[in-house]
C-alpha positions, 0 to 999 in steps of 0.5 A, a space after each residue: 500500500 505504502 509502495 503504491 502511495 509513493 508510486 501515486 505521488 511520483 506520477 503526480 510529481 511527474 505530472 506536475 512538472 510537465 504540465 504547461 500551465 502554471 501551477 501554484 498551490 497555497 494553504 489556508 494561510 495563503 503561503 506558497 506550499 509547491 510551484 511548478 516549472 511553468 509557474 517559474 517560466 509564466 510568473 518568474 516565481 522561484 523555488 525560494 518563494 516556497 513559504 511565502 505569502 502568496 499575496 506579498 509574493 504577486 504585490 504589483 502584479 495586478 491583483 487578479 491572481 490574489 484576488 482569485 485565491 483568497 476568495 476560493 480560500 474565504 469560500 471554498 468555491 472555484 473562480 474562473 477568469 478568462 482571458 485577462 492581460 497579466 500586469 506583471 512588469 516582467 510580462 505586461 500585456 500577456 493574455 491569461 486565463 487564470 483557474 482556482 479550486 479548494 485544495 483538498 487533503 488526503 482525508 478530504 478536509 479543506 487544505 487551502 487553493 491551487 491556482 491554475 494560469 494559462 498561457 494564452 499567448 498563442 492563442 491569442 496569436 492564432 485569433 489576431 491571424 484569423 482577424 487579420 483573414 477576416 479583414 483583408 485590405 478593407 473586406 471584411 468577413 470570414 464567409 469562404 466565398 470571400 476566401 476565395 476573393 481574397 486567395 483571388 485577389 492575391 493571385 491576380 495582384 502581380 499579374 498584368 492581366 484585365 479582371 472583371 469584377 461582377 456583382 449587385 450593388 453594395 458588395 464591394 467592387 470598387 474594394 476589389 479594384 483597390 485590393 488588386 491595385 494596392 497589393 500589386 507592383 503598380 501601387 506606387 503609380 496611380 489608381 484612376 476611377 471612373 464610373 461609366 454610368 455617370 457621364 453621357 456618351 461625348 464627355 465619357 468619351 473625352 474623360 476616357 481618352 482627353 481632347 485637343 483644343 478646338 477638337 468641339 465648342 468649349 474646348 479651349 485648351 489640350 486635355 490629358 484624359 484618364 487613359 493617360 493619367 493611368 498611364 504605368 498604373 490602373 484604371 478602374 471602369 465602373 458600370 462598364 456594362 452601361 457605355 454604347 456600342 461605339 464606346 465599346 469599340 474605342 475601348 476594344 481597341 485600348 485593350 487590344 493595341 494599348 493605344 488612343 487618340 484623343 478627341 480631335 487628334 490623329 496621333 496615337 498615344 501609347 500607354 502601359 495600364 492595367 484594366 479593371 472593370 466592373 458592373 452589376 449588370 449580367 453582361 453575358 446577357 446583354 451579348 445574346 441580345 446584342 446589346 454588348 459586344 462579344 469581343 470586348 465581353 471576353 477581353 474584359 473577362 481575361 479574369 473574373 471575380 464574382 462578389 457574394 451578395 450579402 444574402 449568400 454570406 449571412 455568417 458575415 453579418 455579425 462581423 460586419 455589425 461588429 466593424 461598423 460599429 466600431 467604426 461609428 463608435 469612433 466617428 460619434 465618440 460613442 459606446 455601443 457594445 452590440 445590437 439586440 437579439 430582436 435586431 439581430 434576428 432581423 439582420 440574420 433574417 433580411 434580404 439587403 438587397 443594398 448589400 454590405 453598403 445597406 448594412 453599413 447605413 442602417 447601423 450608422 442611422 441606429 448609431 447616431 440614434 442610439 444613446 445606450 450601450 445597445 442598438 434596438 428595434 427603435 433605432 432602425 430606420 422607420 421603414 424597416 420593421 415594414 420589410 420584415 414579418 417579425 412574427 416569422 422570425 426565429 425566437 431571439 434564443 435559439 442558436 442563431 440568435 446566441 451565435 450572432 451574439 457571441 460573434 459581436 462580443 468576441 465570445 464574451 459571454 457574459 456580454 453576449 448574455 445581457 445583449 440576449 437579455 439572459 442569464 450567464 448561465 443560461 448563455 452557457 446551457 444554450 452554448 452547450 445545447 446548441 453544440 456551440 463551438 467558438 471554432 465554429 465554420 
């Protein structure tokens, strides 16, 4: 029996020096009776801090760490932090999640507390990567249509080749055109816009491609066109799908010879741009009905990226809520922590046919009305109630509603609750019921 006691107590002392997480134990006194390795590495306590009193010991070192042991001392109860950034001066700003339990003896009587602190370092490495994949360049979402522009966009930034980028209005074209200028060899040459849609024919002409003085009446002077200006960089025609049939062609022939002449002038011009263009319209469509010509539709459509409607990337929408607030928060100096189970509801449930950009401006409507710490159903715009059959919604507790929550507090918990109007600990019976998992797809 004796043999199997000190077998028992050498696998535990084993055990105790190979586990990662810091351990400490103290008695009912608060004194140190045992640390481990890690507790040296994590906290820099030492083997001669054995005996003495923990709370002397973790002076200047925020508190947390006593305040945690002398309560389970005091209670008999454990304690749980999570996620806390450690004020020790040798480890400022080290994210930890700290754990203490009764200590029990060898007849089961109350012998003091263990202090269990973990080491979240890496976890939170890995977390501030996958924010960084959440927001590329100036995307947000993590929905793994948008991996895909984003993993496509990487592709095409060093290559010279003319992108398409189709999609509804709100998603983000003009982002796309941005990403592959901005992360590509040209981001140091110039990016030019141009929405085709908002200018008639002859001035889109002249905008595109500049005039000679004299070339029409008012034109008093040369004017060097966007072509021009590009020139070395890239230009980004928007509403492509809008310019005429002899726009089309003027523009067949810059992508094909990579030259121009401007309005009024015979002398070629030659320029070294990459063509990024994008439209909402279908525009495979408008070439079977001969209202857009072949040829050019294919030298346009080297490359394409294909932007998700909102609606197909419905996951996204927390985080979504969640930049955006942010951002208004800033914009308003106000401190909106999240958006009501009700709203949320209705989020996750409305079509936005005006996309992420519909998204943005409802939130900065509700945020300009807000003057609490939560956006609710009065802060919407007035008609938007009117969209939705409420009714038909899922209750603001199911597993929608609590995952929607968890994504806007950065799974806070305690957070997430009081933005669903529940309990702690109903938060985590529904986390459990719902097999909730934070690395959830």
């Amino acid at each position: 029996m004796n043999m199997n006691r000190r077998t028992c107590r050498l696998n535990l002392e084993a055990i105790f020096r190979s586990v990662k997480d810091a351990i400490i134990t103290v008695d009912k006194e608060c004194s140190v009776i045992e640390l481990n390795q890690a507790a040296k590495n994590i906290c820099h306590y030492s083997q001669d801090d054995i005996g003495k009193d923990f709370r002397t010991l973790s002076e200047g070192r925020g508190g947390k760490c006593v305040e945690a042991i002398v309560k389970t001392i005091e209670q008999g109860k454990p304690v749980e932090l999570y996620r806390l950034e450690c004020k020790c001066q040798h480890r400022l700003g080290q994210v930890v999640t700290l754990t203490t339990a009764p200590l029990l003896d060898d007849q089961d009587k109350f012998a003091g507390a263990v202090l269990v602190i973990r080491d979240e370092a890496r976890l939170a490495t890995l977390e501030r990567a996958l924010e960084d994949r959440r927001q590329f360049h100036n995307f947000v979402g993590k929905n793994h249509k948008m991996q895909n522009i984003y993993s496509l966009i990487e592709e095409l930034a060093d290559v010279q080749t003319t992108v398409l980028i189709q999609g509804e209005s709100g998603t983000g074209k003009e982002l796309v055109a941005e990403a592959l200028h901005y992360r590509g060899s040209r981001r140091d040459k110039p990016l030019v816009k141009v929405n085709c849609a908002a200018l008639p024919d002859n001035l889109l002409e002249t905008e595109l491609f500049g005039h000679v003085r004299g070339a029409f009446t008012g034109a008093i002077s040369d004017k060097i066109g966007r072509f021009q200006r590009a020139d070395g960089g890239t230009i980004f025609l928007d509403e492509i799908g809008d310019i005429s049939p002899r726009m089309q062609l003027r523009l067949l022939r810059v992508l094909q010879e990579r030259e121009f002449e401007r309005v009024g002038d015979t002398t070629p011009i030659n320029v070294d741009v990459r063509v990024v263009a994008a439209t909402n319209q279908n525009l495979l469509e408008k070439v079977r009905r001969g209202e857009f010509r072949e040829d050019l539709y294919y030298r346009l459509k080297v490359m394409e990226a294909v932007l998700p409607a909102l609606r197909e990337r419905r996951d996204d929408i927390p985080i979504l809520a969640n930049h955006f607030l942010r951002k208004f928060n800033a914009q308003f100096k106000k401190n909106i922590e999240g958006i009501s189970a009700d709203v949320q509801t209705i989020f996750m449930e409305h079509t936005w046919p005006g996309n992420v950009r519909e998204l943005g401006h409802t939130l900065e409507h509700a945020a300009i009305l807000c003057h609490q710490n939560t956006i609710t159903m009065g802060h919407l715009p007035g008609n938007f109630g009117e969209l939705l059959d409420i009714k038909s919604l899922p209750q603001p507790g199911g597993r929608q509603a609590v995952l929607s929550a968890l994504e806007q507090t950065a799974w806070n918990k305690a957070r997430a609750a009081r933005l669903l109007g529940i309990s702690r600990r109903t938060i985590y019976r529904k986390i459990e019921q719902f097999s909730i998992a934070e690395n959830h797809a």
